[in-house]
Structures are given as C-alpha cells and as structure tokens.
N, C-alpha and C positions, 0 to 999 in steps of 0.2 A: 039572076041568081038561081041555082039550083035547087031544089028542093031537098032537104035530109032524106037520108036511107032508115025510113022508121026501121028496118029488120036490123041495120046495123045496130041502130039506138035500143032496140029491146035488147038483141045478144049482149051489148055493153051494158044494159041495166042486169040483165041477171047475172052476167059476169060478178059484177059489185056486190048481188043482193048475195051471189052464190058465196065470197070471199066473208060478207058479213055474217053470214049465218057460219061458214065456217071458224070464224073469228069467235060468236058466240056461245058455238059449239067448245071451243078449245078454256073459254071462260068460265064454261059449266063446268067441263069434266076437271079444271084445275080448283074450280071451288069445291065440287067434290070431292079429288083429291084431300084438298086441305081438312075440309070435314070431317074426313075418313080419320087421316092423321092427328085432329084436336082428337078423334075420339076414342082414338088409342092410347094416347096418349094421359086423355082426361082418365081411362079406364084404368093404365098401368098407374097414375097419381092414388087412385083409389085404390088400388090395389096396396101400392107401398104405405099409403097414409095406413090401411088396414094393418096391416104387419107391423108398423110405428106402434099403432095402437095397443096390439098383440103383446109387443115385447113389450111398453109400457106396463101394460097391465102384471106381465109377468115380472119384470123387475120390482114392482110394487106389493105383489105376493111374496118374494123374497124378501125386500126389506121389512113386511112386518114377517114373516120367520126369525128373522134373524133378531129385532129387536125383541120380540118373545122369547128366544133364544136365553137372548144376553140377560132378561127378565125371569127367568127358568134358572138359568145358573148364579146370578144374585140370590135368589129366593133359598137354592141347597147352599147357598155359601152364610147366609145367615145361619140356615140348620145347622148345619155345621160348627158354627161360632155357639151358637146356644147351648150345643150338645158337647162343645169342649169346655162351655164356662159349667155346664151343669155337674159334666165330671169332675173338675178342679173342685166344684162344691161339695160334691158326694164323697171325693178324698179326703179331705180339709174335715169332713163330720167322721168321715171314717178311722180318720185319726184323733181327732177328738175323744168318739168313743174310746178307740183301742187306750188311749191314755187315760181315760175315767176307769174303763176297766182292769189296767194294770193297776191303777189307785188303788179300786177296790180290792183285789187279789193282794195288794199291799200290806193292807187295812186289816183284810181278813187274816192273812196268813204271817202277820206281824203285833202284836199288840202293846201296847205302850210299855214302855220296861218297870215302870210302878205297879205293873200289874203281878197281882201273887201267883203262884205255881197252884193248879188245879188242887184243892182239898177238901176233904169235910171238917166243918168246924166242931164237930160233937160226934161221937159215936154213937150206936143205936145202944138202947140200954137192954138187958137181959132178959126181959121177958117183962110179958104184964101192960101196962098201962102205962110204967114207967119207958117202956120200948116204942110202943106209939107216940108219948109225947118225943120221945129225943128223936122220932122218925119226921113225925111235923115241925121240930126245931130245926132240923140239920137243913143247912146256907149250902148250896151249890156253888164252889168258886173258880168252873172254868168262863173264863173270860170267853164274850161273845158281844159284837157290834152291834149297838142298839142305834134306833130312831128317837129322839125326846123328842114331845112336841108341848112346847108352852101354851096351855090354852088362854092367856092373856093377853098374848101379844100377837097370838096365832104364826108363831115360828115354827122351824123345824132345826136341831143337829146331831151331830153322829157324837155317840160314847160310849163308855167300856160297862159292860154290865159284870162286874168281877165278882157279886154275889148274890145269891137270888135264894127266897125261903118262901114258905106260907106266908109269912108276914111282912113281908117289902123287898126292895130290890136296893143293890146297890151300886151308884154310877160314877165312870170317872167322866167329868167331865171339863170343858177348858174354863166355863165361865160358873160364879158364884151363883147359887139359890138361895133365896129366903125362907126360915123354917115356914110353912105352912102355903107352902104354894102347891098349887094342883095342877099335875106333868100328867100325860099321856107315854106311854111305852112301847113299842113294838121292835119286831127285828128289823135291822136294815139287811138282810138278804132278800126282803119278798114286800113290795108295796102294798099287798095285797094282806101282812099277817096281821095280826088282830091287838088293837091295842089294847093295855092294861091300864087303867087309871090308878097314879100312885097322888101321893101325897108327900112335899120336903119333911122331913123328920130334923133333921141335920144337915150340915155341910160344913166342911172341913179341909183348909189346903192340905194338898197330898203334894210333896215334889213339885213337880211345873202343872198340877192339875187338881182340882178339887173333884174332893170325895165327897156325892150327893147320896144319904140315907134316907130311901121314901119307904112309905110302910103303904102298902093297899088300901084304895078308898073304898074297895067291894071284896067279900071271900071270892079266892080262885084256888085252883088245885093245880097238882102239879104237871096235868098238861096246859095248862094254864101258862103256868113257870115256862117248861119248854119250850114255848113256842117263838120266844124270846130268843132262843137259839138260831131260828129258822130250822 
C-alpha cells in the first residue's frame, strides 16, 4: 500500500479551510449587511414615528383652537342675545315713559271740564285795612295738578286744585273725604315741592268728581300757595 501524499492532504486541507473562511467571510459581510439595513431602517421608523408624532401634536393644537373658537363665538353670541333682550327692555320703558309722559302733558295741559275758568272770587277793596283784608280773602282759581297724600292710609292721588286762598285749598277729586280728615298737598309737577298740611273742611259731589274744601292746619303765605302751582 502506498503511503498518502501529506503535501497533497495539507493543499486539500487549506483548500477546504480557504473555502470556509471564505464562506464565513461572505456570512459576516451579509450579517452586516443586514444590520446596516435594520438600521436604517430602524432610523427612517423613528424618523416617521417622529413626524406621526409632530403632526399629532399639531392636529391637537388645532382642535383645541378650534373648540375655543367655537367657545369664543358662543360666548359673543350670548352677548349678543343679552344686548338685544336688554334693548327690547330699554324700548318697552322707553315707551312706557313716553306714554306716562304724554299722560302728564295730558293732564297738565287739559283739566277736567267741571273746572271754572281762571277768576278772583273778591276784588281788592279801596284802600285801608278794608283792602288788606279782601287781598288775604281773594281764592286763586287757576286750576293746577296737585299730589293729595292721605296720611292715614299713607296713599297718594292726582287732583285739581281749582281754588287756593290764606285759608285752604280747594280740590277736585275722584273719591269722597270725611270732614276732618288730615291730607298733605303738594304740586304734581316736581317730587321734590313741599307739602302743605290741609285739613277736610267739606266735601261735596261736583259732576263725575267731588269737591274737597280743606282750610290749613298751619299759617302759610302766598308763596306758600304758589308753590302748589309748581
């Protein structure tokens, strides 16, 4: 039997060992490869996840815009609603007044048809003492719109003051008085004018209204009287 060619047997081994290392060469550089590619891969995923993220967040910033928005223009749309009921309120008083005020301008510039035409009930007398007293007798009877106020029942109403003297006043008004009741007087042009304390003397149906004769429960003069006028 011959003996083997150890030179053949090494060449044939490194042959093999030469093919395997090539072999594992081509195994590394493909795992490589691959690594490279997860990692580009892994990189562009983060990349896009980022931008996902991005536009999330910015969609997110818009929709609360947008519901603040929509919460912004509710809010002027109540304003709105308030400020149109406020006005419909401010017309509705404003014609209210206008029609209390045409009342009064009524009132004023119309007086009940039982009332007498402007006169003096006495003339002044010729001199002397005899002239003072017919000056402190003489009744003023231009009619002018008074306030009564009952201090018993603590009311208030509008009436015709068609005579006024030193010595009482005289009123038209719609309801009866009993002699000796104690009335307050003032003009109804001014809230503010000053009343007179009278006292019922009389009362008397007049036409559709009675005629109240109060005589003064304190001396006044005849700015006093006046002011009855407004």
């Amino acid at each position: 039997m011959t003996p083997p060619d150890l030179a053949a047997v090494d060449e044939a081994f490194e042959a093999v060992v030469e093919q395997l290392r090539s072999v594992f060469r081509g195994a590394c550089q493909s795992r490589d490869e691959a690594e490279r590619r997860l990692d580009e891969e892994s990189g562009q995923r983060k990349q896009e996840r980022a931008e996902f993220e991005k536009e999330r967040l910015a969609l997110r910033q818009e929709i609360t815009r947008l519901q603040q928005l929509v919460r912004d223009q509710a809010r002027d749309l109540n304003i709105l609603a308030q400020a149109e009921n406020d006005r419909a309120a401010l017309e509705q008083q404003c014609a209210a007044l206008q029609e209390e005020l045409e009342a009064l301008r009524s009132a004023d510039g119309a007086p009940p048809e039982n009332v007498p035409e402007p006169e003096l009930a006495a003339a002044p007398a010729a001199n002397g003492k005899q002239a003072t007293a017919a000056r402190d007798s003489r009744r003023i009877a231009m009619p002018c719109l008074v306030v009564v106020h009952r201090t018993e029942s603590n009311d208030e109403v509008e009436g015709w003051a068609i005579e006024r003297s030193l010595e009482g006043v005289a009123v038209l008004l719609d309801e009866k008085y009993s002699a000796g009741t104690p009335l307050r007087v003032r003009s109804a042009k001014s809230a503010r004018g000053t009343w007179l304390d009278v006292v019922v003397e009389s009362c008397r149906a007049e036409r559709a209204s009675f005629r109240v004769e109060c005589t003064f429960a304190n001396p006044v003069t005849w700015a006093d009287i006046h002011t009855l006028a407004g």
